[in-house]
C-alpha positions as CSV (number, residue, x, y, z in Angstrom):
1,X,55.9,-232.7,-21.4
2,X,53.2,-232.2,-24.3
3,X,54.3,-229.5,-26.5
4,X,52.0,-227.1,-29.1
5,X,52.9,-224.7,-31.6
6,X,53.1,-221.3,-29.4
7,X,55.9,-223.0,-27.8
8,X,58.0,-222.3,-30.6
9,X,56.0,-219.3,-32.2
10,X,55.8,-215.8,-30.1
11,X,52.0,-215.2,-30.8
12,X,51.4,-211.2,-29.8
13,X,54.0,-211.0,-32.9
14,X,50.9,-212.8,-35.5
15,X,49.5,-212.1,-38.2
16,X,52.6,-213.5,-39.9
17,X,54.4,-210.4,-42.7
18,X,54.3,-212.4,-45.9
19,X,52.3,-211.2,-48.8
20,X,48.7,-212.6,-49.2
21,X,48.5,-216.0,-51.0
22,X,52.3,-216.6,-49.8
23,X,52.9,-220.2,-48.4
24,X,55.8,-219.4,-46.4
25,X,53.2,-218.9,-43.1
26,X,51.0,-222.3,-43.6
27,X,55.1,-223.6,-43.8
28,X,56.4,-222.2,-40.5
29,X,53.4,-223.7,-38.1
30,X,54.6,-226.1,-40.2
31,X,57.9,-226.3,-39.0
32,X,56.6,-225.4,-35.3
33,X,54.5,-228.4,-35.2
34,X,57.4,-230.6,-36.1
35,X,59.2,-229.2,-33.3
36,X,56.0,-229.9,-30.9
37,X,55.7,-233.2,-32.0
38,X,59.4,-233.8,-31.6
39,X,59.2,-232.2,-28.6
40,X,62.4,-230.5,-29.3
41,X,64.0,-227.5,-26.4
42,X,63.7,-225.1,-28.1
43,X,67.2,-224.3,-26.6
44,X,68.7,-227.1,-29.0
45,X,66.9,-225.8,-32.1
46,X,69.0,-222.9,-34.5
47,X,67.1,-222.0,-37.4
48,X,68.9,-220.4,-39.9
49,X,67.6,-217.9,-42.5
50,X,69.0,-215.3,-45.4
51,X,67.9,-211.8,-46.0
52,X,64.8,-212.8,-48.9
53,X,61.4,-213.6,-47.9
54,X,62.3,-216.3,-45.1
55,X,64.6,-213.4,-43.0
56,X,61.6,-212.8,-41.6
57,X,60.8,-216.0,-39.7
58,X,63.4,-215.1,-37.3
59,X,60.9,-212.4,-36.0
60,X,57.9,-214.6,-35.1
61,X,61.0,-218.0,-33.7
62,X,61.3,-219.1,-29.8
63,X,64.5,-220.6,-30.9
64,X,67.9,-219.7,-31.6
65,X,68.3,-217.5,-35.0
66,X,71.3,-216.8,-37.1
67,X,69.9,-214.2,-40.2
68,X,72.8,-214.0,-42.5
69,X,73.4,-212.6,-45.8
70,X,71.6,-214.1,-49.5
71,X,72.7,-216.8,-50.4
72,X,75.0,-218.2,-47.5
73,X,72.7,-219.7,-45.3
74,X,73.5,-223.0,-45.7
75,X,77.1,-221.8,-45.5
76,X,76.3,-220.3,-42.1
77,X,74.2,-223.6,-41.1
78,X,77.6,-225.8,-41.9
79,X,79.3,-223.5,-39.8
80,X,76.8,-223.8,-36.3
81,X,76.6,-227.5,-37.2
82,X,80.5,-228.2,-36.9
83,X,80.7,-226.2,-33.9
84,X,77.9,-227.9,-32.0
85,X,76.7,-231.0,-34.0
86,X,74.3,-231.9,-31.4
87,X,71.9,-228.7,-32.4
88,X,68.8,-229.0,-34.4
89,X,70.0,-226.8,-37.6
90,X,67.2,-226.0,-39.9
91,X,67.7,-223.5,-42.7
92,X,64.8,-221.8,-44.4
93,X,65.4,-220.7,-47.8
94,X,63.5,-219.3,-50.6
95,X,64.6,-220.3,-54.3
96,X,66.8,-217.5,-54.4
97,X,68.9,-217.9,-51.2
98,X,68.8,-221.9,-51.9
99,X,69.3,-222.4,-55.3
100,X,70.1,-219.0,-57.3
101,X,72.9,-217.1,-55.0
102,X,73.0,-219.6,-52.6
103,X,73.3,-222.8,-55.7
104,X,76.6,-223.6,-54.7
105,X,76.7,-224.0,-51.2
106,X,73.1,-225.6,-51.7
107,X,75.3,-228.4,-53.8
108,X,78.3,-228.5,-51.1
109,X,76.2,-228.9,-48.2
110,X,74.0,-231.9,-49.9
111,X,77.6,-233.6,-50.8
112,X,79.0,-233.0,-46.9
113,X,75.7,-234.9,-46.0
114,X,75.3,-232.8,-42.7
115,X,72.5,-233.6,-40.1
116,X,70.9,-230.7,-40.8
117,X,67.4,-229.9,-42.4
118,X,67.0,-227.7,-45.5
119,X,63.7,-226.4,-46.5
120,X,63.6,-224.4,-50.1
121,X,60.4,-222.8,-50.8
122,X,59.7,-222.1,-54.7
123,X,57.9,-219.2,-55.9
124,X,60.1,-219.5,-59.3
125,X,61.0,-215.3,-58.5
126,X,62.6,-212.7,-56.0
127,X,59.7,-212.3,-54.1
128,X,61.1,-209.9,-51.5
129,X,62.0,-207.0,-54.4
130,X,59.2,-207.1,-56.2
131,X,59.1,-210.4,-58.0
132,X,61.9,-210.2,-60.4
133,X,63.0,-213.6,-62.0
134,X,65.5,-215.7,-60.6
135,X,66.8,-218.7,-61.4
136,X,64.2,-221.0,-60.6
137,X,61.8,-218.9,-63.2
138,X,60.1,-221.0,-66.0
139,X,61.3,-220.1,-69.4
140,X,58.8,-218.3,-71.5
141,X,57.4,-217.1,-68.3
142,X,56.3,-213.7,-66.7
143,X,56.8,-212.3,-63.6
144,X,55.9,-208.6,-61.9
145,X,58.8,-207.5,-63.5
């Protein structure tokens, strides 16, 4: 069976939340056109997200969704990956939840080499209180504030 895109998205939920000029939309029909083109059920799928800018994605997902606190998605993906290997685990993270708060189970789950995917999007701030800098922030740099 051919799959599309709104097989994974719920479409009366569009236009997407994220701020104007933010990537993380163009990266979700991303991620929903992989699953079409995988033609993944969406019954095997959990996508995994924290509470910055990607807690949202849960919202607009056909899938399973597990929305856990900053910084421990990828703790929580580990988790719903040893219970049921067989799932499709993807965790969407900003550079906060991935690599900031969530640094050290970013760095534990690369080393446990889990069949999971991990996607870190980088806009080198904390997007989701007002752009304050995080880890991922260039030196000599400014952000909102």
């Amino acid at each position: 069976m051919s799959r599309n895109i709104f097989d994974y998205i719920i479409e009366d939920r569009l236009p997407f939340f994220w701020c104007e000029g933010c990537g993380n939309g163009i990266i979700l029909k991303s991620i929903a056109q992989a699953f079409a083109d995988l033609e993944l059920d969406q019954k095997n799928i959990v996508v995994v997200t924290g509470i910055g800018c990607w807690g949202k994605a849960d919202d607009y997902l056909k899938t399973n969704c597990l929305h856990v606190t900053h910084g421990r998605a990828l703790a929580a993906a580990t988790g719903v990956k040893a219970v049921n290997p067989k799932l499709k685990v993807v965790v969407l993270m900003g550079d906060g939840d991935g690599l900031t708060i969530g640094g050290n189970h970013f760095i534990h789950a690369a080393r446990r080499n889990l069949d999971l995917t991990a996607i870190v999007s980088n806009n080198f701030n904390y997007g989701m209180t007002g752009g304050q800098y995080s880890g991922t922030t260039p030196e000599d740099s400014f952000t909102l504030y």
